[in-house]
N, C-alpha and C positions, 0 to 999 in steps of 0.2 A: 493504663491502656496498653495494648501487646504492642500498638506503632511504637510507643515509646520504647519496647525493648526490640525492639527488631534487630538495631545495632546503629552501625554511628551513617550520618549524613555524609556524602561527598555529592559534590556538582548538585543539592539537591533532590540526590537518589537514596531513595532507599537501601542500605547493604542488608541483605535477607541472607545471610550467612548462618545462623544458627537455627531455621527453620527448613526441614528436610522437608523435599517433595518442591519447592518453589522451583528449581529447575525446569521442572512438566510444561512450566509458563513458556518457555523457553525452545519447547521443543523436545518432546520425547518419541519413541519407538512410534507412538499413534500417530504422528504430526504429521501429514499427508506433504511428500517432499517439494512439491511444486504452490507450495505456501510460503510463501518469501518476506516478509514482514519478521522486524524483531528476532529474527535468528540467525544465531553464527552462521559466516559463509553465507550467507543470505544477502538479502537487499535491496535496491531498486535497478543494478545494473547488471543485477544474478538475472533477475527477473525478466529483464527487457533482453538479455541475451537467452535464456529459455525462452519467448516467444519464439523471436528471431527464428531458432531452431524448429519450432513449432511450424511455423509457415515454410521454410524454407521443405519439410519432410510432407506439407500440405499439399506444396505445388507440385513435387514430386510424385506425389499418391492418386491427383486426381488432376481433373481437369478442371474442377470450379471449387470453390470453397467458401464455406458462410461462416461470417463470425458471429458472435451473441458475446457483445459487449454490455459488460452490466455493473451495476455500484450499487450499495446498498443506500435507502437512503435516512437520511439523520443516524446513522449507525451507532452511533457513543450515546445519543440519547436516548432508542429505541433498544437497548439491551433489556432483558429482563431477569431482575436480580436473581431469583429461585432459580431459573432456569440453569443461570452460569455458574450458581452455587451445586446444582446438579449434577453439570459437565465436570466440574474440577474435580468433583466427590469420586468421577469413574476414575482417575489414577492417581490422587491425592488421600492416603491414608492417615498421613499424622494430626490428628485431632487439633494440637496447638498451630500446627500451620493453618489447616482450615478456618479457625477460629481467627486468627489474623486475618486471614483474607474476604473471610466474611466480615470485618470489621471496616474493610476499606470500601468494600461494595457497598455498605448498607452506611458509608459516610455520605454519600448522592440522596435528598433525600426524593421520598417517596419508594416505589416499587423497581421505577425503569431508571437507567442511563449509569453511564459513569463521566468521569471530565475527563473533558476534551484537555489534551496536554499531558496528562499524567502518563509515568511509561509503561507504571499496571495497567493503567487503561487499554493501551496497546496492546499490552500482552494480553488480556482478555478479552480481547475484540478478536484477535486472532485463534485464542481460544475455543471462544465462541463459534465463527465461523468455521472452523475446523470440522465439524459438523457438516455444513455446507459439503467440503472439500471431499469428504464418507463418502455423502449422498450423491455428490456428481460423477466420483470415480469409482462407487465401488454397486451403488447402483443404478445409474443411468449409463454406467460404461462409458462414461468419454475420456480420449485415451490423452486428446489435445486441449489440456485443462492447466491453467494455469491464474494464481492468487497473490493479488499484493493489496492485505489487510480487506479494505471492504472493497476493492475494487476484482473483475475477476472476467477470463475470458475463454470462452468456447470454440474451440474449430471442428466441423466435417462437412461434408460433402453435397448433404441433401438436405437444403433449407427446411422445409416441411419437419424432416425429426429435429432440427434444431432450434424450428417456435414449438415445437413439442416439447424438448427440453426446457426450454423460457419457461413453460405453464409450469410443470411439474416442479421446476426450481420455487417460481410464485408461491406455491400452495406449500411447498416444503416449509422455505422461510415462514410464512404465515402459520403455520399452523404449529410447528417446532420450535423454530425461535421468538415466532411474535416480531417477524421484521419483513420489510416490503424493500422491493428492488426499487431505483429511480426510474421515474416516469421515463429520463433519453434511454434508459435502456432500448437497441434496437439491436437488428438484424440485418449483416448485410455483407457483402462481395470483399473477399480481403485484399483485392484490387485496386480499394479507395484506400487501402493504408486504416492500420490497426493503431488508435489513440492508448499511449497504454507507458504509466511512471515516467510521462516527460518526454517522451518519444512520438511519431507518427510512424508504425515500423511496416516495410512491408517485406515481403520474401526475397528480395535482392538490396532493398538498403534500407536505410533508417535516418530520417529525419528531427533535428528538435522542431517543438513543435511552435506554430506562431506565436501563441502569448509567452512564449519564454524569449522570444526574440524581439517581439516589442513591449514586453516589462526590462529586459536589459538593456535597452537603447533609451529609455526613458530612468532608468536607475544611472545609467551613466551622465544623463543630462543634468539630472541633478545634483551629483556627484562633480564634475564638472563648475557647477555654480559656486558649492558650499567652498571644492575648494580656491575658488577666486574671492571667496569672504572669507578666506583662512578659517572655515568651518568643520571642514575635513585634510585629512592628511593623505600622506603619499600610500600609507601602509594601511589605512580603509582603504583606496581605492583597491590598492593589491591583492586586499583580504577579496574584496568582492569580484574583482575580474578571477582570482584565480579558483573562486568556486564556478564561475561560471561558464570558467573552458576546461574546469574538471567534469564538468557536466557534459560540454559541446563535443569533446572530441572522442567519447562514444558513440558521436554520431557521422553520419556524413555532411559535415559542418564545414570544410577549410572556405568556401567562396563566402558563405552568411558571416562565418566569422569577421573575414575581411571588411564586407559591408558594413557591419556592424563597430568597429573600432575604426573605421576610416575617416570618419569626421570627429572622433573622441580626440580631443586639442584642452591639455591643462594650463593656464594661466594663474598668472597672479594680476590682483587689481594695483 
């Protein structure tokens, strides 16, 4: 099988080093730049600061502004194979790579989906959606566009063409990719604050958002417990508080943080 020669395992991963064109996955000249997912320089905090900017040149611009917050839904498993074997074919030439990578696609079985976890996954979901990204910026003209993997958000001025954009985006997915947006997709005043990679962001600040705030108040509880049954150690907790105020303090976070470590008290039994 071509897995088996791909090359050697680390962490897991595949190393795709001897098959040219696997790059593209990654991000080539086509990759619509405001697609943040799986690519260098990239990321969830690239991403939440391109909103940021987004809103702040919003408020600037207009007097009101509508967002169309949208996710795709079941996305990893609503892909469709031919389809993405399609996509890759427009700037993957080497026959042996394609054949690899049609090998991994067509490991899911049936016609749709790939697994959820894998990191080709990801790169072909953003692939995939890369399409989406064409079709909003190059023919619906929106200039305040911005993606991270299936999730993605729209800003201008005049709600009206922005459920217009909504439909047009619907029938695109539907009819091109064979994938449907979630049902909370809605439409609405960037005023209440844009939900978006972990943030609540609006054009002057950015908040984390609640369930990050009471999943970490309740992970410390428990955390807390284990280590009074000498279940956990000092260097878990440290691992987990220090992703968690690597997260926070992209936000405007100093009082919540407080709150939130103020009654975190370690014993021992």
């Amino acid at each position: 099988m071509l897995l088996k020669e791909a090359g050697t395992s680390l962490g897991g991963c595949i190393m795709f080093g001897n098959y040219p064109g696997i790059a593209v996955l990654q991000g080539g000249e086509d990759v619509n730049k405001d697609s943040y997912a799986c690519r260098k320089n990239k990321g969830t905090h690239e991403a939440s600061l391109r909103l940021s900017g987004f809103l702040r040149m919003a408020k600037q611009k207009w007097d009101k502004t509508y967002c169309l917050k949208a996710d795709i839904a079941k996305c990893f498993h609503s892909v469709d194979h031919e389809t993405l074997k399609n996509i890759l074919r427009k700037t993957i030439r080497c026959q042996r790579t394609l054949l690899l990578i049609d090998e991994i696609i067509d490991s899911t079985n049936g016609h749709k989906g790939i697994p959820i976890g894998n990191l080709t996954s990801q790169l072909f979901a953003n692939v995939y959606l890369n399409e989406l990204d064409h079709f909003a910026k190059e023919k619906l003209k929106v200039r305040f566009y911005v993606r991270y993997l299936d999730d993605f958000i729209l800003l201008y001025h005049d709600k009206t063409i922005v459920q217009g954009w909504r439909k047009e985006i619907e029938q695109f997915l539907r009819e091109q990719l064979m994938l449907q947006i979630n049902i909370k997709t809605s439409v609405f005043p960037i005023t209440q604050g844009v939900d978006f990679v972990g943030y609540r962001t609006w054009a002057t600040h950015k908040l984390l958002r609640k369930r990050s705030i009471i999943g970490m108040k309740k992970k410390l509880k428990k955390l807390a417990m284990l280590y009074r049954e000498n279940s956990a150690t000092l260097e878990d907790i440290k691992r987990v508080l220090a992703s968690w105020l690597g997260h926070a303090q992209h936000a405007d976070s100093y009082n919540v943080v407080k709150r939130v470590l103020k009654n975190f008290v370690l014993c021992k039994t």
